[in-house]
Each structure stands twice: as C-alpha cells, then as structure tokens.
C-alpha positions as CSV (number, residue, x, y, z in Angstrom):
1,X,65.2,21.2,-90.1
2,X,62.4,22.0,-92.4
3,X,61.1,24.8,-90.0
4,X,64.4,26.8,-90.6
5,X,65.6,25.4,-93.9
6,X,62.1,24.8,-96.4
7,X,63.0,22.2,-99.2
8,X,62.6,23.6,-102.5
9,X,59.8,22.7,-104.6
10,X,59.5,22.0,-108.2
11,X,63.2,23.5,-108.7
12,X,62.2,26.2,-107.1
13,X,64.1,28.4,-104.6
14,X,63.5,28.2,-100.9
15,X,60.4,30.5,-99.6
16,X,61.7,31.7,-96.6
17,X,59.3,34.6,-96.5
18,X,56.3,31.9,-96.1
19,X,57.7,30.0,-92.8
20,X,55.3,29.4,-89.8
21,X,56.8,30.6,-86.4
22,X,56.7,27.5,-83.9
23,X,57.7,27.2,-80.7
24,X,55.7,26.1,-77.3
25,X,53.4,29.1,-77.3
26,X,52.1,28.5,-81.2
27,X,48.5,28.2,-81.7
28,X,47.0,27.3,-85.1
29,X,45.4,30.3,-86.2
30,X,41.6,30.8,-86.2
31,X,40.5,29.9,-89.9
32,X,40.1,32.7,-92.4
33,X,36.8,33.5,-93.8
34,X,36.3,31.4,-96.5
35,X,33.1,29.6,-98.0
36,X,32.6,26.2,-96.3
37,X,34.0,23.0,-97.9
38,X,31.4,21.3,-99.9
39,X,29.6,18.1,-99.8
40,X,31.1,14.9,-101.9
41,X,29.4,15.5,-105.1
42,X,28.7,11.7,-106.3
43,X,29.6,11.0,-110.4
44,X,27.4,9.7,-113.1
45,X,28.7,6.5,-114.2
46,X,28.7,5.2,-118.1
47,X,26.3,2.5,-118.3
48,X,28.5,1.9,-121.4
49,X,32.3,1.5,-119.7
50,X,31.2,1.9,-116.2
51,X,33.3,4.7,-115.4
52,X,32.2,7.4,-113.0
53,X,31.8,11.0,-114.8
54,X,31.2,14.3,-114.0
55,X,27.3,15.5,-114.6
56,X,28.5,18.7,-117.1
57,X,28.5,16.9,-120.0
58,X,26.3,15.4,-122.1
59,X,28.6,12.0,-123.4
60,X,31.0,10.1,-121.6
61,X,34.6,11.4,-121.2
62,X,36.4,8.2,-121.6
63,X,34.2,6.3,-124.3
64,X,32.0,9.0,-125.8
65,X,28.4,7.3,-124.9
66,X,25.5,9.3,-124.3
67,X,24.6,9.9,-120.5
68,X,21.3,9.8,-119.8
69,X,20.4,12.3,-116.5
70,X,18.2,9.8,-114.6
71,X,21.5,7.8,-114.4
72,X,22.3,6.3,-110.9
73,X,25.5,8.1,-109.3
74,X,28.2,5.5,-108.9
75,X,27.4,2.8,-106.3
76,X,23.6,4.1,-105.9
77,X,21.2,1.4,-105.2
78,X,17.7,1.9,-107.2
79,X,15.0,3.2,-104.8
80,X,12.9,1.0,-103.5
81,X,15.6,-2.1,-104.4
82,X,15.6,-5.1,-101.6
83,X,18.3,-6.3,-102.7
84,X,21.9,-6.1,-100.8
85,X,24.2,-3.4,-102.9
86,X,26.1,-4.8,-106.0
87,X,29.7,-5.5,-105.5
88,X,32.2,-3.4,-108.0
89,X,35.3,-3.6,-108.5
90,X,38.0,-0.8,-110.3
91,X,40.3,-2.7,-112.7
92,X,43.5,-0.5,-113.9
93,X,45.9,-0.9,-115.9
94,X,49.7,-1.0,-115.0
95,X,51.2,0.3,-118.2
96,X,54.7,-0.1,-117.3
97,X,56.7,-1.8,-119.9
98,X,53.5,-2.6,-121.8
99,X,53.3,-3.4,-125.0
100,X,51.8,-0.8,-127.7
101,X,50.5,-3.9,-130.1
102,X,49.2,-5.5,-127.2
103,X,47.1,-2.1,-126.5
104,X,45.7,-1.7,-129.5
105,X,44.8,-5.1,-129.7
106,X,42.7,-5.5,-126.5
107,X,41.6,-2.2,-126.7
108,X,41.1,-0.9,-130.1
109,X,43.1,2.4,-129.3
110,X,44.8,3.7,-132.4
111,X,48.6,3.0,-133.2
112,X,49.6,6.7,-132.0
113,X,47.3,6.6,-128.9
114,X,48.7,3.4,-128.0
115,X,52.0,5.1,-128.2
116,X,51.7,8.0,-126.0
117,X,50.0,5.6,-123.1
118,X,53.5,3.8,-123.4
119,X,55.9,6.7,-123.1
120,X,53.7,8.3,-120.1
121,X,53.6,4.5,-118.6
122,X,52.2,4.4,-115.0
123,X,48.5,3.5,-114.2
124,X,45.1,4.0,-115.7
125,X,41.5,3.5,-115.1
126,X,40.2,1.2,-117.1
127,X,36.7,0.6,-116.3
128,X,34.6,-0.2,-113.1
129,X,32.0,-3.2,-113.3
130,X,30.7,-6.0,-111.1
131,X,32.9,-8.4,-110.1
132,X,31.8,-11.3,-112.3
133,X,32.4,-9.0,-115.5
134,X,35.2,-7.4,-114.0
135,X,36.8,-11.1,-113.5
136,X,36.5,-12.0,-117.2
137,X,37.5,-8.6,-118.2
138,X,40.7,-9.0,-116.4
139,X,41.3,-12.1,-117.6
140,X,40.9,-11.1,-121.4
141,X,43.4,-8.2,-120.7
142,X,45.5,-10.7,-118.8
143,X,45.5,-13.0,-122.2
144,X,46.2,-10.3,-124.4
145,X,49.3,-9.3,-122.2
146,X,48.5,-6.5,-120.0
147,X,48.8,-6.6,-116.1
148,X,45.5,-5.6,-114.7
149,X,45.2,-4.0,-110.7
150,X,41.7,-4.7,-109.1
151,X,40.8,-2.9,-106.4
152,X,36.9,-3.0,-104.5
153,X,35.6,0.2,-105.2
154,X,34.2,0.5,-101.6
155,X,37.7,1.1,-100.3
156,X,38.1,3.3,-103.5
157,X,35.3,5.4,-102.3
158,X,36.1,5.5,-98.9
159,X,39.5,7.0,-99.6
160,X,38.2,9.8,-101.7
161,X,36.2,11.7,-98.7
162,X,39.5,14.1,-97.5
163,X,39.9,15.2,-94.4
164,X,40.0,19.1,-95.9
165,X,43.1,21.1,-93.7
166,X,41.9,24.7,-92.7
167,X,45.1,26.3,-91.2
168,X,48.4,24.6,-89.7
169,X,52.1,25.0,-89.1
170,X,55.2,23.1,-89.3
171,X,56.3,22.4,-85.7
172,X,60.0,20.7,-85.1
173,X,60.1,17.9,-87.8
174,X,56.3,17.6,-88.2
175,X,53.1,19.1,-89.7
176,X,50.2,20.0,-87.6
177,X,46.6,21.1,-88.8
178,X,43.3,22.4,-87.8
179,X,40.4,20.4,-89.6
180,X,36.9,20.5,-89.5
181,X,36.6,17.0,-87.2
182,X,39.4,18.4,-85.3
183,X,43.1,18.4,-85.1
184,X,45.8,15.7,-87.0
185,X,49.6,15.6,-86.9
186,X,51.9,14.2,-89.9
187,X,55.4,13.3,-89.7
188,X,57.8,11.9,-91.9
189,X,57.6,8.4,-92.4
190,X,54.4,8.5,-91.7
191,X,53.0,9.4,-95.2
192,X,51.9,6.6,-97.6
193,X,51.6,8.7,-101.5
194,X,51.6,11.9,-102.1
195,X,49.3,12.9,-105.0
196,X,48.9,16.6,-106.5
197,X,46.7,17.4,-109.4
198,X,45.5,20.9,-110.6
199,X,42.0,22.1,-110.6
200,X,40.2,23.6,-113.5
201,X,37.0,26.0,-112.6
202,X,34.5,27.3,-115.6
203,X,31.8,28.9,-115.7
204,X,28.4,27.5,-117.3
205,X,27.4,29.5,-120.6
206,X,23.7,31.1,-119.9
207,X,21.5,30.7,-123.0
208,X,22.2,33.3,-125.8
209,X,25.9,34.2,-124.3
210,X,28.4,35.4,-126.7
211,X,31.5,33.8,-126.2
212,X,33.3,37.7,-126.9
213,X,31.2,38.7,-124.0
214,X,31.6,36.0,-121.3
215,X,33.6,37.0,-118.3
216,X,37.1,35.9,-118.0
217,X,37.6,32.1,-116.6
218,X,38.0,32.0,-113.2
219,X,41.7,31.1,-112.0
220,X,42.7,27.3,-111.8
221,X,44.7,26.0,-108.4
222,X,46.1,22.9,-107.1
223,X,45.0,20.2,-104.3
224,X,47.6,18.2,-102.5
225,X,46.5,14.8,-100.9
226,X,49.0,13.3,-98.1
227,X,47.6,9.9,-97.9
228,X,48.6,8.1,-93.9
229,X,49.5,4.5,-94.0
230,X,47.3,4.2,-91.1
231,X,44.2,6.1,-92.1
232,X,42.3,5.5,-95.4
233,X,41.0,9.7,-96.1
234,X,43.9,11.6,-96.7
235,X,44.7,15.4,-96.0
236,X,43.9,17.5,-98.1
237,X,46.2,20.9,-98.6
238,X,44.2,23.7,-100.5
239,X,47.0,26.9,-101.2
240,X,43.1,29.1,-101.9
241,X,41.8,27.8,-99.1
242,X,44.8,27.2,-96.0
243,X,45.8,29.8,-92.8
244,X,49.3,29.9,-91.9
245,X,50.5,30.9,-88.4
246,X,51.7,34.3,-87.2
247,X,54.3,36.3,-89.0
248,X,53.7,33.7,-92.4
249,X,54.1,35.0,-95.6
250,X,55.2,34.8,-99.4
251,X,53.5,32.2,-101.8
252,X,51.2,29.6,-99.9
253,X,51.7,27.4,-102.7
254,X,55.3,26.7,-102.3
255,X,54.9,26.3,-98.9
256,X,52.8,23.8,-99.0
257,X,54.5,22.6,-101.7
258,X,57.4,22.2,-99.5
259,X,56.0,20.7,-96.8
260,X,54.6,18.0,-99.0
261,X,58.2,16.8,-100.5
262,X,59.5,16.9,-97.0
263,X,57.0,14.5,-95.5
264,X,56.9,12.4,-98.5
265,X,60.8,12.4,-99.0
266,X,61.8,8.6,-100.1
267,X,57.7,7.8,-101.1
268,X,56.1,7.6,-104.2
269,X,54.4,10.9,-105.4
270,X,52.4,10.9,-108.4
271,X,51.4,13.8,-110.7
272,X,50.0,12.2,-113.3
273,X,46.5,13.8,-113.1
274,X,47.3,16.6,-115.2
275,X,47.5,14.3,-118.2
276,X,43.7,14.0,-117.7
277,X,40.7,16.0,-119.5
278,X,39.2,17.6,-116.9
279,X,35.5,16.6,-116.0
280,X,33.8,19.4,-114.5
281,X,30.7,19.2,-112.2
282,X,29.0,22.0,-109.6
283,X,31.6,23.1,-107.5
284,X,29.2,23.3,-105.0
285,X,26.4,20.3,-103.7
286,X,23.0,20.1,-105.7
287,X,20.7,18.6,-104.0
288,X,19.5,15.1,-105.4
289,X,22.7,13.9,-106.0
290,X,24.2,13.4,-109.4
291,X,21.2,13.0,-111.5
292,X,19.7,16.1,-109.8
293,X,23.5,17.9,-111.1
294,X,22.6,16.9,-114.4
295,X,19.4,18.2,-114.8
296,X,20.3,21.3,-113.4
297,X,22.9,22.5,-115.3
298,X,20.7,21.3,-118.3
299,X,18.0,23.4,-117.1
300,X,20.3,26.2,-116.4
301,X,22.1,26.2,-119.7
302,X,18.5,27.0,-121.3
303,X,17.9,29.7,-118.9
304,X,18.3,33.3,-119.9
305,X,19.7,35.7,-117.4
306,X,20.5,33.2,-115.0
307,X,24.0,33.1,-112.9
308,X,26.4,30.4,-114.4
309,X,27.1,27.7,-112.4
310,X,30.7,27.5,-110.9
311,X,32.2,24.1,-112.6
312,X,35.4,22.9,-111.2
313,X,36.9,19.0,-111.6
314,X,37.9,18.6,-107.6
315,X,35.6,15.1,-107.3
316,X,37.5,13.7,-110.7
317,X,40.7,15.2,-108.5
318,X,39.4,13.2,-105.5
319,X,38.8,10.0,-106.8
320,X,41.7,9.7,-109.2
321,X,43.8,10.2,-105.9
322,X,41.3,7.7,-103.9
323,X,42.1,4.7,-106.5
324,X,45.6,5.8,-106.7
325,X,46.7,5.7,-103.6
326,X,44.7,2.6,-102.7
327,X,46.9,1.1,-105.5
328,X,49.7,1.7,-103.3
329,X,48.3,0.3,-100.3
330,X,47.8,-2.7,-101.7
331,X,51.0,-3.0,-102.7
C-alpha cells in the first residue's frame, strides 16, 4: 500500500519522511499562503508555421520568423469579425521508426538534425493551420513517408486549462485533493497519461543592466499533469506550490513524484518536454491578452529602473501536455 510503502521515484529511495497521515479523521489541510494561480496566458502564433509561441521573444522559436506584437493570440477571432471562428487543426508527427532521409526531405532539416529527431523518436508538433491546409500538409508528409497525428485544436485547448491541486493526501489506495473548484479523487486505473516537464523562470533585463550585476536566476521546478480518462483538464501537481497533511514532511517533490508513478503504474508517461527550448512569457496575466504581453515586455525592456518581469514557460508546459495527452486519447 502506497500510504505505508511510497514507490520510489526516478531511482530514488523511498521518502518515508514526506507521507500524509490518513485515516477517517483526516482533513485536507487549509492551503498555505501562496500567491494565487494565474490566468491562462494565451500564445502568439507564427503567421509563418502557425505555431503558438510565447510573447518574450522577438522571432519564432520553431522557424525563426519575425513576430509582429499586434499578432492575434492562437484561436482569437479579429474584432469586429462576423464570421463563425476558423477551424484549426494540430498536425504531429509520430517519429517512431521514421526515416532520417525522409525528414530531411519533407522538411529541409539538416542530415544531423534529422538524426537526433530519430534517436529521441516519439512525437512532435509540427505546425497548426486550418483544416484545408492542414489536409494537404498531411498528405504531402504522408507522400514523403511520415505518419502524421491530427488533432482539432479546440480539444487541444480545452485540455490545457488544469485543474491546479492546492493541498491533498494519499488516503487507502487513492489520491485526494483540495482545488480551487472544489475537491477531486484519483485512483489507480483511473489515470489516462502522465506528463511531467520542468519549468524555467527568468527574469527580464531592465535597459542598461549589466549582465555582472543582474541578480541570480530564480530557481526552476517541475509541473506534473495526471490526465483522467474521463475528464479532459487534468491535475495539476506543483511541489512550490502543494500542502501536505499533518505530520508530512521530507522533499514534496518526491512525494509527489511518487504518487504520480503509483497512479499511472502500467500507463504511458512522457517526459519528453525537457528536450524543448523553453519559451518564456509573464508568469503572471497581462491584461489584453497576448499582444498586450508583447508590447509590454517591449516596453519594459526599454525602461530604466523598472522591476523585471518574472518569465517562466508553464503555458508552453501546458499545452505541450494538452496536445499530448489528447494524442493518447485518441488513441
């Protein structure tokens, strides 16, 4: 039993020192003190590959075009449009057993870049466009001998607004948590994917900042998403941010760590997110959405004596999880 016996994880040994009591008089604890979780931060997307990125940069991460910051966030419709919404749809790749050549070829990656997307094999994002262009896109790859995934990026979307866990404990055989819209109870065989990524936070240069006199980066963690077959949002485990019960201690990370292989013993799990560059946007909400991101860390950039901006990549964390695991459910 988990409660008595926590799996290992990564190789590690057992934290016995981080265990939750349980028993019929366990509550969940009141939530610690900690600032509230913020607001979906919509992406920019490339009107070159039509990938969603993060507002902190001036070019695209994937292809290298210029963004320009009156961009519409992903899946915005232009004010004052009649029109219904444009359909997208996300095509990936499955690079399992694919072909380097056949890489190259389709894509113009070079030989060695090719090479490494064929050891690491798995799935990748290709590019997001409306359905018409994503058809014919997927049937050149298709030609050229790579599988292509589609999946509507409505569902995609959907799936990557968590349901953010405040404080829980691991009662019997299953875990129960404390969320902002209330409680939720995961079991085992209940859990679809389990995706983990780590989270990179910097802080926004001020104009005229030496880089010998910056403050030290702030500390990097890790999410944990336990995707439900039968919910689309999945929970979301924060070590920073999560209250364990009474008499818990040791290293919330391994704990929760711990949890997570136990509930999604005999499913998929993927890690592959730390092979990403990490796109960083405002860690918290700007209002105006993602254009309004851009132009202010533009503006703030210029500004002397201003406060950097906290930058973290938590929405690239989210939606790389969202596609991923609807992936699976289509499967």
């Amino acid at each position: 039993m988990l409660g008595k016996h926590p799996p290992a994880a990564f190789g590690l040994p057992p934290n016995r020192s981080a265990r939750s009591e349980s028993g019929p008089r366990f509550r969940l604890p009141p939530t610690r003190t900690s600032p509230p979780a913020s607001a979906p931060i919509p992406a920019v997307t490339c009107a070159a590959c039509g990938r969603p990125v993060a507002a902190a940069r001036p070019t695209c991460l994937y292809c290298g075009a210029p963004l320009a910051l009156a961009s519409q966030p992903a899946g915005a419709t232009p004010e004052g449009a009649t029109t219904a919404p444009v359909e997208r749809v996300l095509l990936v790749l499955d690079l399992a057993g694919i072909d380097a050549a056949a890489l190259t070829g389709a894509l113009g990656l070079p030989a060695f870049e090719a090479g490494q997307w064929v050891r690491r094999g798995g799935f990748r994002l290709h590019r997001i466009a409306e359905r018409a262009d994503a058809s014919r896109e997927a049937a050149r790859l298709a030609d050229a001998g790579i599988r292509v995934r589609r999946l509507a990026e409505a569902e995609v979307r959907a799936a990557a607004q968590p349901l953010v866990a405040l404080a829980g404990a691991w009662r019997v055989d299953a875990l129960e948590v404390r969320t902002p819209e209330g409680r939720a109870g995961l079991g085992p065989g209940q859990v679809l994917i389990v995706v983990k990524g780590p989270i990179v936070r910097e802080r926004q240069a001020a104009a005229g900042e030496s880089r010998r006199l910056r403050s030290a980066a702030p500390e990097g963690g890790l999410r944990i998403h336990l995707h439900r077959r039968s919910e689309v949002r999945p929970l979301e485990l924060d070590p920073e941010a999560f209250a364990f019960g009474p008499g818990a201690g040791g290293s919330a990370l391994l704990q929760l760590c711990a949890w997570a292989e136990e509930l999604g013993r005999g499913r998929p799990a993927d890690d592959a997110f730390r092979y990403l560059a990490p796109a960083l946007a405002p860690s918290q909400p700007v209002p105006g959405g993602a254009a309004a991101a851009a132009s202010a860390l533009a503006a703030q950039a210029r500004r002397r004596g201003s406060k950097p901006l906290l930058l973290d990549n938590v929405q690239q964390f989210r939606f790389y999880s969202a596609w991923r695991a609807s992936l699976e459910r289509q499967s």
